[in-house]
N, C-alpha and C positions, 0 to 999 in steps of 0.2 A: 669730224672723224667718228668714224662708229666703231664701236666698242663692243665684240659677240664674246659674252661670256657661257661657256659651255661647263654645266654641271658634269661633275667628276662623274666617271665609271668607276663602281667597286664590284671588281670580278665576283669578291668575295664573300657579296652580299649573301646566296645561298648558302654558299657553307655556314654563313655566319648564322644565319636564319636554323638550318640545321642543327647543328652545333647549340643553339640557344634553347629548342624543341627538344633535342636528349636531353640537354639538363633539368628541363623542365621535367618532363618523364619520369628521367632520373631520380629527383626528389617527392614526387607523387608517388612514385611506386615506394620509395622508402616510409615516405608518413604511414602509408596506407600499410605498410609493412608492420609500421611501430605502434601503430593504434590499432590493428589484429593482434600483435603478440601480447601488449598489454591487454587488450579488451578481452583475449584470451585465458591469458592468465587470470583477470579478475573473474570470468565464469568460470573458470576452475577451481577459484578458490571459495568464492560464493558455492559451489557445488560440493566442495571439500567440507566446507563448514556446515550446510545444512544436512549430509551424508554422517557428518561428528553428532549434529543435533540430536535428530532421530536414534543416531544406535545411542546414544548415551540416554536418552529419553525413554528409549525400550529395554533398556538393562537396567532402570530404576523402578518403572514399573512392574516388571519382570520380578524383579525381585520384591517389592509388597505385596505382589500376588502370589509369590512362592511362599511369603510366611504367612499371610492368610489361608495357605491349606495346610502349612504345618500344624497351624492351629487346629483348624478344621477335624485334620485326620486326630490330632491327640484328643481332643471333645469327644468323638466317636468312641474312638478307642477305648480313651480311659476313664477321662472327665467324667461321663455321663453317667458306663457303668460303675464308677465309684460313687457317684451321688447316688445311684440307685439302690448301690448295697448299703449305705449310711444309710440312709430313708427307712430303708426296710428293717435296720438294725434298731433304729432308732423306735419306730411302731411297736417293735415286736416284743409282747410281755418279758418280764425277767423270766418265769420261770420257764417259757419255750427257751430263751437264748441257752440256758444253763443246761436243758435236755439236746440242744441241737447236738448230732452225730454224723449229719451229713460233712462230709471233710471236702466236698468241691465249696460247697457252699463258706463253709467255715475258711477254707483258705481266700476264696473271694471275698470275705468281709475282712480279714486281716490284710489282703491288699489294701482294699478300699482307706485301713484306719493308716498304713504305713507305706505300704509302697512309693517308691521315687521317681521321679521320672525329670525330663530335661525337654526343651524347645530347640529341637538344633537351628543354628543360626551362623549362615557363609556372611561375614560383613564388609567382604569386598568392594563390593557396589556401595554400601552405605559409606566407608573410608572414603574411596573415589570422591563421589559425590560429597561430602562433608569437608575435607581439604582441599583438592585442588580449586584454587579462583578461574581456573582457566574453564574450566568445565560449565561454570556457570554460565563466563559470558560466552561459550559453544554457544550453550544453551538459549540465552538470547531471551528472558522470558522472567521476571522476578517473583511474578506472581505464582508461575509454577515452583521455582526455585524454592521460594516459602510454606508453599502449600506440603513439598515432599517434605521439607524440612520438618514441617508438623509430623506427616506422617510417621519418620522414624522416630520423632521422641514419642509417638503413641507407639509406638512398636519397641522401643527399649523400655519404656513404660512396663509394658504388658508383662516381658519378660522378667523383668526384677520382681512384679506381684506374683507372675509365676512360681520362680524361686523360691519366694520369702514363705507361698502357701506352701507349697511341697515340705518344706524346710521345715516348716512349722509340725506340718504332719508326722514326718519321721526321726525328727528332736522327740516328741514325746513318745513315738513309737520306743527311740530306742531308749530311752531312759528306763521305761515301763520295763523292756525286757531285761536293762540291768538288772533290775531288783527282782524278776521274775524266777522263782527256782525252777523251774519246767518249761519244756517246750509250751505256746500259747496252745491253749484247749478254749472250751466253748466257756466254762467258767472263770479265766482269767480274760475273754473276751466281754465277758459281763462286768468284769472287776474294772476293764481299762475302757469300757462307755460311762463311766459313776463318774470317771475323775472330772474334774469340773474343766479345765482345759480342751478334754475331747471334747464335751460336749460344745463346748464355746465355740471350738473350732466345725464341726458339722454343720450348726446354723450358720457360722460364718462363710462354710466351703460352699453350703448348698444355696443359703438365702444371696449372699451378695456377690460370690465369686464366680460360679457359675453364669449367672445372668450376665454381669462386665466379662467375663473372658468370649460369651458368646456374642455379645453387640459389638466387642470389639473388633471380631471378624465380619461383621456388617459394614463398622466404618470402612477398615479396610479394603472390601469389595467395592463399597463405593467411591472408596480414593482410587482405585484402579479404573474406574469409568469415566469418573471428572477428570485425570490427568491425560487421558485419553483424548476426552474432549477438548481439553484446553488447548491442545499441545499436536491436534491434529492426525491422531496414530487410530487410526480403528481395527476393530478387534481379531479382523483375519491377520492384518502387518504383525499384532501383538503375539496369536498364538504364533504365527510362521516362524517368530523371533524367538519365540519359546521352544518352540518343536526343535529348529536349527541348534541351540545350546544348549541341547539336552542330551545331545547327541553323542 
């Protein structure tokens, strides 16, 4: 007896076949979905971070170059010409200073021994940057992180010896005029260069203050170059960034 065995018909092999092809699809086109939106997002974020980097990076150097010129401009201004009228005060015989009559001259040397003055200083950026931990790790960078770090304590530095000199100079200005019975004339300008305090303080203003207040804007200049370099920002991003928040 022969025995024909005949393989089943499934109508519904292509559908099936179909059917198994959309799902496939299906799930491709979804992965492909879910690894653009992620892989997405993560260039946006990597883009978000080093966008954080850089402004945060230019608002620090921004600002040690802002108070590198506030120095700058006071050295010109005052600094200098007040060294220049001690110096000349200091040369000049007793008995010219006690004939001096010139009153521009005379008020510029009373500047010189009293006048006050002050560093303005926005410490926004320095706050920012000194407390938030977040900001560092923007930053992304330890060695820069440390090197600004240096920078403001030379920059809070600078400003306290600032102070303490100015301070010094118009503590004894105004003492001197306590006891003074007259407005200052040319001979109580000779009476208040004897006292042993002014003089201490002239060689101190002129031999060693002067020199550290002006190398300190040196350092400074050159923290603005090395951070630069470190940190990849050159000097057209720098001023553009400068020009932009000035505004």
């Amino acid at each position: 007896m022969n025995v024909k065995f005949k393989m089943p018909k499934f109508e519904h092999d292509l559908k099936g076949k179909g059917w198994l092809k959309e799902l496939l699809m299906t799930t491709l086109a979804t992965t492909i979905s879910i690894v653009l939106t992620f892989g997405t997002a993560a260039i946006l974020e990597r883009k978000q971070q080093e966008d954080n980097r850089r402004q945060i990076t230019l608002m620090v150097i921004s600002d040690i170059y802002d108070f590198a010129r506030v120095m700058e401009r006071t050295d010109t201004a005052l600094l200098i010409p007040w060294k220049e009228s001690l110096l000349e005060m200091k040369a000049m015989p007793r008995d010219s200073l006690i004939m001096l009559d010139d009153e521009e001259v005379l008020q510029n040397y009373w500047n010189a021994l009293g006048q006050g003055a002050m560093l303005p200083r926005d410490h926004t950026a320095q706050n920012l940057f000194s407390s938030d931990i977040s900001i560092w790790r923007d930053v992304d960078n330890y060695n820069f992180v440390k090197f600004v770090g240096k920078c403001y304590y030379l920059i809070e530095a600078t400003n306290n010896n600032f102070d303490t000199e100015i301070r010094t100079k118009t503590d004894n200005y105004k003492l001197f005029l306590k006891d003074a019975d007259q407005i200052p004339d040319s001979l109580q300008l000779v009476t208040f260069l004897e006292m042993p305090e002014v003089k201490s303080f002239i060689d101190e203003y002129s031999q060693n203050f002067i020199p550290y207040f002006e190398e300190t804007i040196k350092d400074l200049d050159y923290a603005v170059e090395h951070s630069c370099e470190m940190m990849g920002i050159s000097q057209d991003e720098l001023k553009e960034f400068m020009k932009k928040n000035s505004q």
